[in-house]
DRENPA-3360 file (N, C-alpha, C; in nm, 2 decimals, always signed):
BEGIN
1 = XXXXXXXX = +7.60/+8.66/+13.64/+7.59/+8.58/+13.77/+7.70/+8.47/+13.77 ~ +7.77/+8.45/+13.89/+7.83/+8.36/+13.88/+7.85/+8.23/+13.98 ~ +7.86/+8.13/+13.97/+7.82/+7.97/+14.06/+7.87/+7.98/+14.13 ~ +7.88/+7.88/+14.20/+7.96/+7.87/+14.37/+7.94/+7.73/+14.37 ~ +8.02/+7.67/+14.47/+8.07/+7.55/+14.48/+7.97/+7.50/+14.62 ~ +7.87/+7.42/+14.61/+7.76/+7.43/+14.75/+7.89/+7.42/+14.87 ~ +7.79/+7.53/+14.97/+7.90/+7.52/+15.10/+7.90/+7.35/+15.15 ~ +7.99/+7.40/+15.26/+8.08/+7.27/+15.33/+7.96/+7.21/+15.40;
9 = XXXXXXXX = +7.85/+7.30/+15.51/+7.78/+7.20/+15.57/+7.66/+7.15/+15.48 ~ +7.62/+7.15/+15.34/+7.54/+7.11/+15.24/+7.52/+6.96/+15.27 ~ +7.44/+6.88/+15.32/+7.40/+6.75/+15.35/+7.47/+6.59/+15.24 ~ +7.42/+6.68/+15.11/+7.49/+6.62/+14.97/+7.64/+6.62/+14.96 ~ +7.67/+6.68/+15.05/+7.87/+6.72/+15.02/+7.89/+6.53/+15.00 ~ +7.91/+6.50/+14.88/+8.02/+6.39/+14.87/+8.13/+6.32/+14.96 ~ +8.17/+6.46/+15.02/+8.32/+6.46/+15.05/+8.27/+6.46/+15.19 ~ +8.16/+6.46/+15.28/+8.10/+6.38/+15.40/+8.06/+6.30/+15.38;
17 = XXXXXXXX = +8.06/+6.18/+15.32/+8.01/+6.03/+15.31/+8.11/+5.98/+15.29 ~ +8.03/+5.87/+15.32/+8.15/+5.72/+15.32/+8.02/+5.62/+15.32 ~ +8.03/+5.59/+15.14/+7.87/+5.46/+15.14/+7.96/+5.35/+15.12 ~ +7.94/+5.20/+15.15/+7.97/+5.09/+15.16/+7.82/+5.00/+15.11 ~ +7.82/+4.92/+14.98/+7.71/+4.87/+14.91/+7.79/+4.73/+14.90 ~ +7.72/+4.63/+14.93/+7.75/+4.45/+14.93/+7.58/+4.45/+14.91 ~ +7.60/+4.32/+14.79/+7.50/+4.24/+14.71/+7.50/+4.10/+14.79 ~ +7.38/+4.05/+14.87/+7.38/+3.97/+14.97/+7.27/+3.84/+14.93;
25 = XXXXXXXX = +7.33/+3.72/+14.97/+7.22/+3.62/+14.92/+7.10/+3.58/+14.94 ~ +7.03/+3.72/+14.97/+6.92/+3.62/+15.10/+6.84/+3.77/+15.12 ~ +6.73/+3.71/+15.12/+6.62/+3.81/+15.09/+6.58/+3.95/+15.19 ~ +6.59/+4.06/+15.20/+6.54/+4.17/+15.24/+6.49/+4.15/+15.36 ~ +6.40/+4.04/+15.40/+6.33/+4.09/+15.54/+6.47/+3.95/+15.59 ~ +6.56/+3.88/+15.58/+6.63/+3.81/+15.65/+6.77/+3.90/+15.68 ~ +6.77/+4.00/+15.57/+6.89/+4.07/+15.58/+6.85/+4.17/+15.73 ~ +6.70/+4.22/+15.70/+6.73/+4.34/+15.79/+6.69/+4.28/+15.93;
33 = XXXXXXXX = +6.63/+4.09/+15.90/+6.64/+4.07/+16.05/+6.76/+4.03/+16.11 ~ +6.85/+4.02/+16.06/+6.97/+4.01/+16.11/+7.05/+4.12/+16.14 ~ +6.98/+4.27/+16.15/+7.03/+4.36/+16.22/+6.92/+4.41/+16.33 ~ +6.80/+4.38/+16.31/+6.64/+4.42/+16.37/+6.65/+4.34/+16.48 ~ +6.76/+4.19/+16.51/+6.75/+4.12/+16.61/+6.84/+4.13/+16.71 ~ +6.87/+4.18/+16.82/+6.99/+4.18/+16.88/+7.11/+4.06/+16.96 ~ +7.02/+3.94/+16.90/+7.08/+3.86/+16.92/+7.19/+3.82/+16.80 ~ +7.12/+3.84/+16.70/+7.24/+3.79/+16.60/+7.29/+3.92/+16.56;
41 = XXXXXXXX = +7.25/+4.07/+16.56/+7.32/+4.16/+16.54/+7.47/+4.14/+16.64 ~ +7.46/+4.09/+16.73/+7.60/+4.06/+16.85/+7.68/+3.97/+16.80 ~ +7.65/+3.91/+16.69/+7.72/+3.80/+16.65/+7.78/+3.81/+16.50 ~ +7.74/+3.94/+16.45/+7.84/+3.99/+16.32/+7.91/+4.12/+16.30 ~ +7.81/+4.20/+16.43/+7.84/+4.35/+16.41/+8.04/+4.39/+16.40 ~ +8.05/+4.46/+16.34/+8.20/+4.53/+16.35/+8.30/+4.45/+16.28 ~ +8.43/+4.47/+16.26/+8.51/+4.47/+16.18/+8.54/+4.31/+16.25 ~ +8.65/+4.22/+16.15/+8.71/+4.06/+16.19/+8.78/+4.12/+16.33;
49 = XXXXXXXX = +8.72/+4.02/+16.38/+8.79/+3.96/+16.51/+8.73/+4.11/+16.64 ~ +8.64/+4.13/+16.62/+8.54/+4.23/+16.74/+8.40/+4.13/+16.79 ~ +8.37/+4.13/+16.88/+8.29/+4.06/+16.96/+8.19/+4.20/+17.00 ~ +8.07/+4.21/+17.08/+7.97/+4.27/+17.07/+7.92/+4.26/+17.21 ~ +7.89/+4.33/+17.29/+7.76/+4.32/+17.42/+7.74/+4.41/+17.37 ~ +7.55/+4.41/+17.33/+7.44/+4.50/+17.33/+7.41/+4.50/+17.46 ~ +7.37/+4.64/+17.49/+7.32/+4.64/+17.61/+7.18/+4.70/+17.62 ~ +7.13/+4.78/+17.49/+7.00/+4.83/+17.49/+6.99/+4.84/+17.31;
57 = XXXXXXXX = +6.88/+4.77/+17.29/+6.87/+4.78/+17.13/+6.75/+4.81/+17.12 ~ +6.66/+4.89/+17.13/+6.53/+4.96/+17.11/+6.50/+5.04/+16.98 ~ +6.45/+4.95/+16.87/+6.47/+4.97/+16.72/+6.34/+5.04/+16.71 ~ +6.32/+5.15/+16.69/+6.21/+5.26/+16.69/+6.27/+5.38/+16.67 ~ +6.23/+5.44/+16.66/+6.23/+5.62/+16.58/+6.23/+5.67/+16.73 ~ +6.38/+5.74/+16.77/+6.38/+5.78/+16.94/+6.44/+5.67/+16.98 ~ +6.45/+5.57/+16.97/+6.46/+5.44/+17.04/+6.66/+5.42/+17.02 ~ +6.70/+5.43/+17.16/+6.82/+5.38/+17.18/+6.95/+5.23/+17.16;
65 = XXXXXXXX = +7.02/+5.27/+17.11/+7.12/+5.13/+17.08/+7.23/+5.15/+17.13 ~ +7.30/+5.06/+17.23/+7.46/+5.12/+17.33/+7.50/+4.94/+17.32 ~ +7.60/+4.96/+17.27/+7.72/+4.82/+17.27/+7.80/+4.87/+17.33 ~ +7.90/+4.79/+17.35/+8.01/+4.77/+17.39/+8.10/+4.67/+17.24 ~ +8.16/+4.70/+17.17/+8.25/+4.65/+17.13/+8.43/+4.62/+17.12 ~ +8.42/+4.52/+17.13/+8.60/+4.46/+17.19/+8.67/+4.44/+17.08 ~ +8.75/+4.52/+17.05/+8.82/+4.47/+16.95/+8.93/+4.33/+16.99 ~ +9.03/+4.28/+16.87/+9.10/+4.19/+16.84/+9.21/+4.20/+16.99;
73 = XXXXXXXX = +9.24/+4.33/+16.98/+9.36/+4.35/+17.08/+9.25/+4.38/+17.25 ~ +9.19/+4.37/+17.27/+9.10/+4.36/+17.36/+9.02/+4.55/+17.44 ~ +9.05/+4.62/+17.35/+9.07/+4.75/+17.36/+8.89/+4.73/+17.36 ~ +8.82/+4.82/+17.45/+8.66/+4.81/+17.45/+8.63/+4.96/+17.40 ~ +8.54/+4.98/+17.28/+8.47/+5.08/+17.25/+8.32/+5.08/+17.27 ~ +8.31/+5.14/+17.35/+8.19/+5.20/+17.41/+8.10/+5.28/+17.29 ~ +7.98/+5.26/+17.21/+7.91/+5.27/+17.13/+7.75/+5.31/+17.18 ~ +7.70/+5.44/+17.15/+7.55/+5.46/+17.14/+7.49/+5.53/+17.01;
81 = XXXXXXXX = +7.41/+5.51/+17.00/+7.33/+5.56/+16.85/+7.18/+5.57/+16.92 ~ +7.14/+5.69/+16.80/+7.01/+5.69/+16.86/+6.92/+5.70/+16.71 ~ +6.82/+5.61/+16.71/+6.74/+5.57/+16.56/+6.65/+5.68/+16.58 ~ +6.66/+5.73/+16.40/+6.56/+5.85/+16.35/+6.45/+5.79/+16.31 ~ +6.50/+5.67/+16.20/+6.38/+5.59/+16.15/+6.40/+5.48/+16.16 ~ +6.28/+5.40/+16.11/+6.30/+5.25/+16.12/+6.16/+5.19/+16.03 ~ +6.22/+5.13/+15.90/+6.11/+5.08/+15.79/+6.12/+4.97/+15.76 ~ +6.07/+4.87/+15.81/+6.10/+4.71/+15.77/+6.08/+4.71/+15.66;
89 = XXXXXXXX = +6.13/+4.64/+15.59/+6.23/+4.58/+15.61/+6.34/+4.66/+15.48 ~ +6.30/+4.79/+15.49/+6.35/+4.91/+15.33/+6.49/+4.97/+15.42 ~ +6.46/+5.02/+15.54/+6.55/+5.11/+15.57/+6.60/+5.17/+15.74 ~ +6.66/+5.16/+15.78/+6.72/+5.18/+15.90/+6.83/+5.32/+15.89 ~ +6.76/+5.44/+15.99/+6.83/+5.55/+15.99/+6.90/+5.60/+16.15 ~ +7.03/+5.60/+16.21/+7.08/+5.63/+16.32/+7.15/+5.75/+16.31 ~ +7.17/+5.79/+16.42/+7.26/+5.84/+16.47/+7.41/+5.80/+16.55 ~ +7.52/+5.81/+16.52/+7.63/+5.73/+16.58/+7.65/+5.84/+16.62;
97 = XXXXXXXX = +7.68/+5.84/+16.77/+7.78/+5.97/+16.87/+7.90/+5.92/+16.85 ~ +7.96/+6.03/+16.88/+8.10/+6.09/+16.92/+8.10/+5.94/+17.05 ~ +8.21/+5.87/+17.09/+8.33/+5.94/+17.12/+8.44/+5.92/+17.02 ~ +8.43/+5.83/+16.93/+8.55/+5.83/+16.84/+8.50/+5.90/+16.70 ~ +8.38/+5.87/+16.66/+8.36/+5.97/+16.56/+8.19/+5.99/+16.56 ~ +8.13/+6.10/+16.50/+7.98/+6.12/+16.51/+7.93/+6.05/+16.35 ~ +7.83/+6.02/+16.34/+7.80/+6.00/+16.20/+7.64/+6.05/+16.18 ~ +7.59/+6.01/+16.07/+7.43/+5.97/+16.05/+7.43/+5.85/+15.95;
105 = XXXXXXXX = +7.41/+5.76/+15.97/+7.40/+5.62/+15.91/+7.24/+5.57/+15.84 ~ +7.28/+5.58/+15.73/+7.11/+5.53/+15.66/+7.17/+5.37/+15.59 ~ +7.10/+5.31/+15.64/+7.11/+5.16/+15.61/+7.00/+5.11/+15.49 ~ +7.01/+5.11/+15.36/+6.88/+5.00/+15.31/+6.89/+4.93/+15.24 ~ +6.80/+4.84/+15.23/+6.77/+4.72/+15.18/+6.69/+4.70/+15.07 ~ +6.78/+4.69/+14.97/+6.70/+4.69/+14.83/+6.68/+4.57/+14.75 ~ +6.55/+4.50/+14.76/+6.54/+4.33/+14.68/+6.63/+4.34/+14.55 ~ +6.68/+4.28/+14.52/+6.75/+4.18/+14.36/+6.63/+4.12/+14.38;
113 = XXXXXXXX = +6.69/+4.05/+14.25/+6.63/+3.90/+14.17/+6.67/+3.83/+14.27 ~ +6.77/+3.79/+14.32/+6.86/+3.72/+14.38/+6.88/+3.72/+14.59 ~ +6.84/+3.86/+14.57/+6.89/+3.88/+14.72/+6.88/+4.01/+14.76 ~ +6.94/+4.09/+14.82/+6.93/+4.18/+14.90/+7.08/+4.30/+14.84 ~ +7.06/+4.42/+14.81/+7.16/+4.52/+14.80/+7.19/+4.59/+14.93 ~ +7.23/+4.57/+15.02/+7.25/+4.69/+15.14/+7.34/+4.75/+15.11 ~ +7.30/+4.90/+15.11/+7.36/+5.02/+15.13/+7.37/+5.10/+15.26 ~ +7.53/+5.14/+15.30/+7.53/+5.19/+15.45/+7.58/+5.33/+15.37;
121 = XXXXXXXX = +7.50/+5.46/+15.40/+7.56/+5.55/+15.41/+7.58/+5.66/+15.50 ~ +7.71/+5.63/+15.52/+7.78/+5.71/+15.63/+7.77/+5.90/+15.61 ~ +7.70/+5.97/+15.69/+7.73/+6.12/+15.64/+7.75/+6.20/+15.77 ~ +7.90/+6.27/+15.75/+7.96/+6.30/+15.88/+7.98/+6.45/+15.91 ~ +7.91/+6.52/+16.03/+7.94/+6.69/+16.01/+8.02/+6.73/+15.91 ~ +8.11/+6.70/+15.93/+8.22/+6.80/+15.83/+8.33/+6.66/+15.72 ~ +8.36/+6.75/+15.61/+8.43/+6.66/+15.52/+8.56/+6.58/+15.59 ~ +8.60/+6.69/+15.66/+8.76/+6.68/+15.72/+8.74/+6.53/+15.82;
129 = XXXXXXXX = +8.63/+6.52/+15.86/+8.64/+6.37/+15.96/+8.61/+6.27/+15.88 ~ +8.49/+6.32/+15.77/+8.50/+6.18/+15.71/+8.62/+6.15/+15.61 ~ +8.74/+6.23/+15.62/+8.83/+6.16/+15.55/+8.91/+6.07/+15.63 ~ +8.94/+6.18/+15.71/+9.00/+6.15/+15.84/+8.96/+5.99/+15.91 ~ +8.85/+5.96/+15.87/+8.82/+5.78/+15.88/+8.79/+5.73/+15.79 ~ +8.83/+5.77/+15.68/+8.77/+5.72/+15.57/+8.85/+5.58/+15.52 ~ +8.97/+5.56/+15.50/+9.06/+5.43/+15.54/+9.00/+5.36/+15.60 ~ +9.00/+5.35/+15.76/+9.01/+5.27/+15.83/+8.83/+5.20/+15.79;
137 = XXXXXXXX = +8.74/+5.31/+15.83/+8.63/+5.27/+15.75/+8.58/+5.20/+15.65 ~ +8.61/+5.26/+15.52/+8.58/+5.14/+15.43/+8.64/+5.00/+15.45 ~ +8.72/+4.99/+15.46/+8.80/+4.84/+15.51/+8.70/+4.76/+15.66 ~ +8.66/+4.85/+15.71/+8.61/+4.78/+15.81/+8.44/+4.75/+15.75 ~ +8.38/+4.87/+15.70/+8.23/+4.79/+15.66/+8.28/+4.68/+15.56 ~ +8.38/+4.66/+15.49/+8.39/+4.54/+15.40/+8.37/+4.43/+15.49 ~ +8.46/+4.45/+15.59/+8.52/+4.32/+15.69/+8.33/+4.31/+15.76 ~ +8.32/+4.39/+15.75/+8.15/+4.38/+15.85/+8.05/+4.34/+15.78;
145 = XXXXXXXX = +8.07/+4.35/+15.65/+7.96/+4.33/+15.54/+8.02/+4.14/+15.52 ~ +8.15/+4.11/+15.51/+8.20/+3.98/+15.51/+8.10/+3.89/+15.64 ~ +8.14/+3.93/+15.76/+8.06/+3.86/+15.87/+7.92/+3.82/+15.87 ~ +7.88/+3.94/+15.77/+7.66/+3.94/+15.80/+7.70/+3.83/+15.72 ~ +7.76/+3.79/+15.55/+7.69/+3.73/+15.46/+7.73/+3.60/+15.51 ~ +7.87/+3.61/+15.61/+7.90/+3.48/+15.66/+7.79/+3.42/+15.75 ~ +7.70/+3.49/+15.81/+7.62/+3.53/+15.95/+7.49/+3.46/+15.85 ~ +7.48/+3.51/+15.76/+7.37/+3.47/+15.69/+7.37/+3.36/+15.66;
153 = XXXXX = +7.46/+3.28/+15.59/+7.47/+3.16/+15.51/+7.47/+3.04/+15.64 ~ +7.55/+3.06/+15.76/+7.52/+3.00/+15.87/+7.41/+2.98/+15.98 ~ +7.31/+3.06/+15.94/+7.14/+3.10/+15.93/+7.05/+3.02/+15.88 ~ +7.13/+2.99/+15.72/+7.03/+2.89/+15.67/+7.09/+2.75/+15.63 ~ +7.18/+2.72/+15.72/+7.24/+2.53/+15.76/+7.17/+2.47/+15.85;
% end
C-alpha cells in the first residue's frame, strides 16, 4: 500500500491557513469584549492607519457583521462576514466573503496566568489564495493585534 499526500481541499491543509497568535495583558472576557462590542471593535479593527463604520454587528451563530473600512490612502473596503459560532468569552467563528478575499476565521481566547492568548485562524478555500495574501496578512494582523493591546491598555486609564 502506498500514502498519499491529504488532497488540496482537506480543511487541515497547513498551506490554507494563516494563524496570527499575540499574548495580551488583560483578561479573556475584556479581550473578547473588545471585539463582542461594536463600539470599540470600530476603534481598533484593521491594519495602522484604517478607520471602521460598522454598520450591522449581530454577534450570534447566523448573525451578520458589514463594515466599511478606510484605509490610510482613503480607498473604502466594503466588508461582510457572517458568524457560525459565538462562545463567550473562548471563541468567535466567521465567515469573511469575497470581495477581496473569502476566508473562515476562528478567533480564541485562551486565559494565561497573566492575560489572554488570542489566536486568529485564518483558513482559506484553496492554498493558492492563502499565499497569495499571506504577506500582506500576516503584517496586517500584527499591526491589528498592535491596536487591540493599544485599545486595551487605554481601556484601563
Amino acid at each position: 500500500m502506498s500514502s498519499s499526500s491529504p488532497p488540496t481541499d482537506d480543511p487541515s491543509d497547513p498551506a490554507r491557513e494563516i494563524i496570527s497568535t499575540r499574548d495580551l495583558d488583560a483578561p479573556p472576557s475584556d479581550v473578547f469584549g473588545a471585539f463582542s462590542d461594536p463600539e470599540h471593535l470600530a476603534r481598533w479593527w484593521g491594519p495602522a492607519g484604517f478607520t471602521n463604520v460598522i454598520h450591522t454587528f449581530d454577534l450570534r451563530p447566523g448573525g451578520l457583521w458589514r463594515l466599511t473600512m478606510t484605509g490610510p490612502d482613503g480607498t473604502a473596503y466594503h466588508n461582510t462576514s457572517h458568524f457560525l459560532a459565538v462562545e463567550p468569552p473562548v471563541r468567535v467563528v466567521f465567515v469573511h466573503e469575497d470581495p477581496v478575499h473569502q476566508f473562515t476565521m476562528t478567533m480564541t481566547f485562551a486565559p494565561l496566568a497573566a492575560g489572554t492568548r488570542l489566536t486568529w485562524r485564518m483558513c482559506f478555500d484553496e492554498a493558492a489564495e492563502a499565499e497569495r495574501v499571506r504577506a500582506f496578512v500576516v503584517a496586517a494582523n500584527e499591526q491589528n493585534f498592535d491596536r487591540l493591546a493599544q485599545h486595551l491598555t487605554n481601556a484601563r486609564t
